[in-house]
C-alpha positions in Angstrom: 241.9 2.8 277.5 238.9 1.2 278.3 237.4 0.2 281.9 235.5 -2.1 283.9 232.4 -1.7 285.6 232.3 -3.6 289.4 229.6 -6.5 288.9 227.3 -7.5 291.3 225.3 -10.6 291.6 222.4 -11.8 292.4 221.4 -15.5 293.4 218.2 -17.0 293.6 215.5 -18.7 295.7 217.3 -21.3 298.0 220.7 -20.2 297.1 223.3 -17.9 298.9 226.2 -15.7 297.2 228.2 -19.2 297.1 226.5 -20.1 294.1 228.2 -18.1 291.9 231.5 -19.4 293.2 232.8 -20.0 289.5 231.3 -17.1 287.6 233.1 -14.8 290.5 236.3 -16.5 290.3 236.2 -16.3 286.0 235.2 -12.5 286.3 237.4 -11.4 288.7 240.4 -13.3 286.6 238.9 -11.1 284.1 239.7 -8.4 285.5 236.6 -7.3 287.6 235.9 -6.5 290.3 233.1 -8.7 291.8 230.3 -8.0 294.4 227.8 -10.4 296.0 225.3 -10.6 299.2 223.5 -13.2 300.3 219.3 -12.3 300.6 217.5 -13.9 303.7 215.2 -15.3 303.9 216.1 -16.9 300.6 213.1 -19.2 300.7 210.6 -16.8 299.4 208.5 -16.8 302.6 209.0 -12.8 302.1 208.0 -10.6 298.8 210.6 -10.0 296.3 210.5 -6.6 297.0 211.9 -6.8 300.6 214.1 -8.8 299.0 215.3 -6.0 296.3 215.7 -3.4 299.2 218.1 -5.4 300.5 219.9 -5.1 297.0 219.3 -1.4 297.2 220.8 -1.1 301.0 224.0 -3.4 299.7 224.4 -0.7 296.8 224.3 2.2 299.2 226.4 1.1 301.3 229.0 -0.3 298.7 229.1 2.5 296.0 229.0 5.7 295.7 226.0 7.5 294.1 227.8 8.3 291.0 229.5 4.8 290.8 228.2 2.8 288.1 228.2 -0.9 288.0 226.9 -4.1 286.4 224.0 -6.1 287.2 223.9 -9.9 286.9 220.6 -12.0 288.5 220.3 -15.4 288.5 216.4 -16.9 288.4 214.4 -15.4 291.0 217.4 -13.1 291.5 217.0 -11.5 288.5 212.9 -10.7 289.1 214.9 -8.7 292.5 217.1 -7.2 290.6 214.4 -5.7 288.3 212.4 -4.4 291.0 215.7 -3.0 292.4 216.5 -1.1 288.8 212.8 -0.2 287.9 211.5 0.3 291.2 214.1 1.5 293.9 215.7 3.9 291.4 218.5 0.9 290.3 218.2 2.8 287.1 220.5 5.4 287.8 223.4 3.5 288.2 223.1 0.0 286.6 224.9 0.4 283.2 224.6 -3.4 282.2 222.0 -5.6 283.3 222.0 -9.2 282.8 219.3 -12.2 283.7 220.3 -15.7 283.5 217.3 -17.8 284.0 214.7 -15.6 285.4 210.8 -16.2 285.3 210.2 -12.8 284.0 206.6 -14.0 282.9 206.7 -16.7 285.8 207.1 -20.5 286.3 204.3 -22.9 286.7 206.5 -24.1 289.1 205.8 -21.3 291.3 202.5 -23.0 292.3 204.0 -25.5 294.5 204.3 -22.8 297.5 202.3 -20.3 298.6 205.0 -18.6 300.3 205.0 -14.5 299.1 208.1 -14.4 297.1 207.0 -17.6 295.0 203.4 -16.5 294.2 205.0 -13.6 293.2 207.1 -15.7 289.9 203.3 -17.2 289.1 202.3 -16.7 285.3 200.1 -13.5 285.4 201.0 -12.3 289.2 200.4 -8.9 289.8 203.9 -8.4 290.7 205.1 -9.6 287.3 202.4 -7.9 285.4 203.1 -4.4 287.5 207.2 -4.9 286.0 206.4 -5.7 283.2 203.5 -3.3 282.0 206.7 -0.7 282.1 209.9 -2.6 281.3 210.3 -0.3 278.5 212.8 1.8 281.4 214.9 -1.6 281.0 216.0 0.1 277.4 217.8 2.7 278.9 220.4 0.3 280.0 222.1 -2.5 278.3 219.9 -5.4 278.9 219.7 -8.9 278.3 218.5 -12.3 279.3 220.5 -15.5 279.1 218.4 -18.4 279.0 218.4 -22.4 278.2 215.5 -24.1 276.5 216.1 -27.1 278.2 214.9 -25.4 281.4 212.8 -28.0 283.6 211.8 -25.1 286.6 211.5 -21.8 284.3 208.1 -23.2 283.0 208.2 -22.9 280.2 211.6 -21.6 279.6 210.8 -19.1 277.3 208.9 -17.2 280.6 212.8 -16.4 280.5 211.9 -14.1 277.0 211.4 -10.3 277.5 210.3 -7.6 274.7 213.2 -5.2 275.1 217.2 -5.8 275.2 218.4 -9.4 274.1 217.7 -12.6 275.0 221.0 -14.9 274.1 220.1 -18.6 274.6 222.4 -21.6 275.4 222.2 -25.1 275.2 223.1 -25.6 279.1 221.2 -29.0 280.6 220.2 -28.2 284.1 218.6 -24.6 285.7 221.0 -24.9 288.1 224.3 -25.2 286.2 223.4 -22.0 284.4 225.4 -20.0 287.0 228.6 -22.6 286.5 228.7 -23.7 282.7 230.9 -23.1 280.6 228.1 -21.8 278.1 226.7 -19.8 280.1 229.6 -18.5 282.0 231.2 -17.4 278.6 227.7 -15.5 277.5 227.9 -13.4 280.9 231.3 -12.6 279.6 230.1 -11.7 276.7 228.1 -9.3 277.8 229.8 -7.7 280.2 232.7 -7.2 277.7 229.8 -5.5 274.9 231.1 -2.0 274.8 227.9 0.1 275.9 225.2 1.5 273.3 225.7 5.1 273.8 228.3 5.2 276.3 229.3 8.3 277.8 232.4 10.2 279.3 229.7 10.3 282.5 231.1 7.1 283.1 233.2 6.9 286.3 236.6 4.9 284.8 237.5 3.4 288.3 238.7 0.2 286.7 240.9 -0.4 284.0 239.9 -2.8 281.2 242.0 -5.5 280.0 241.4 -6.7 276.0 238.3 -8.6 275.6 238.9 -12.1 277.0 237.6 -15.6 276.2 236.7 -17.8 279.5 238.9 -21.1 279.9 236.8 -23.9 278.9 236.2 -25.8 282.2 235.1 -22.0 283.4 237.0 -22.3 286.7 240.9 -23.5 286.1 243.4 -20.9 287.9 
């Protein structure tokens, strides 16, 4: 029998971990176990990368070292989330990671602060271009990047696009209701149910997997 990674997510720039109050209650009826933490300051008055050690400090203090788990970052959560896996050794333990929304090669939207974090997500940042000149590593894990065209502050929305893993795109109206549609909470599912390319018996099987399951439609009903 299969298993079940525990999923962690991470929100983005003026959000806390109550954003993701659907997809957490969907996955966990799933069958996973969910993990979240709320980043301060969430504003982007700090550099991402203060950002992702707080990611990195949550890990350590909620896993073990050789406990795998799954990866999901919403918008500016997923740019921490990759400096967390290709910077602050995420690597070695994230089996599945998954972006929904994020401004892997920025937002022009990012030029209305000038707060750290947000001239970070600018088109051509040095942050950005110093993730991305090696986000070859991201092929070692299962990657992919769940996106909308219709996004109005990803600009433009295929900044979402990356060269490696897959980019799955849905038809979802509004940046924000990419962490509560039923699209998009059905393609997270998706992914998280893909059995692993090259999987291994290294794999810690801490929790059991149920059959591959299909989200209600309204993506929340009990």
């Amino acid at each position: 029998m299969g298993f079940r990674h525990p999923v962690l997510l991470i929100h983005g720039i003026n959000d806390t971990e109550a954003v993701f109050h659907s997809m957490s209650r969907c996955l966990t009826r799933l069958g996973y176990s969910v993990h979240s933490l709320s980043l301060t300051p969430n504003n982007g008055h700090l550099g991402l990368e203060h950002l992702a050690a707080q990611v990195s400090n949550y890990v350590a203090r909620t896993f073990a070292p050789e406990q795998h788990f799954d990866l999901v970052g919403f918008s500016m959560g997923g740019i921490v989330s990759r400096y967390y896996v290709q910077r602050l050794g995420g690597i070695a333990q994230v089996k599945r990671f998954v972006t929904i929304a994020s401004p892997h090669q920025g937002t022009w939207l990012a030029y209305g602060s000038e707060r750290p974090g947000c001239r970070q997500m600018r088109p051509g940042s040095a942050f950005l271009q110093d993730l991305n000149q090696d986000a070859e590593i991201l092929k070692q894990l299962d990657f992919t990047s769940i996106w909308t065209p219709l996004d109005l502050m990803i600009v433009p929305a295929n900044s979402s696009l990356m060269p490696v893993g897959q980019s799955v795109p849905v038809w979802v109206p509004s940046h924000a209701w990419m962490v509560s549609h039923p699209q998009s909470l059905q393609a997270v599912a998706s992914c998280l149910q893909t059995p692993l390319q090259g999987s291994s018996s290294s794999d810690r099987p801490l929790e059991q997997s149920r059959d591959r399951q299909k989200l209600p439609l309204d993506g929340s009903r009990t």
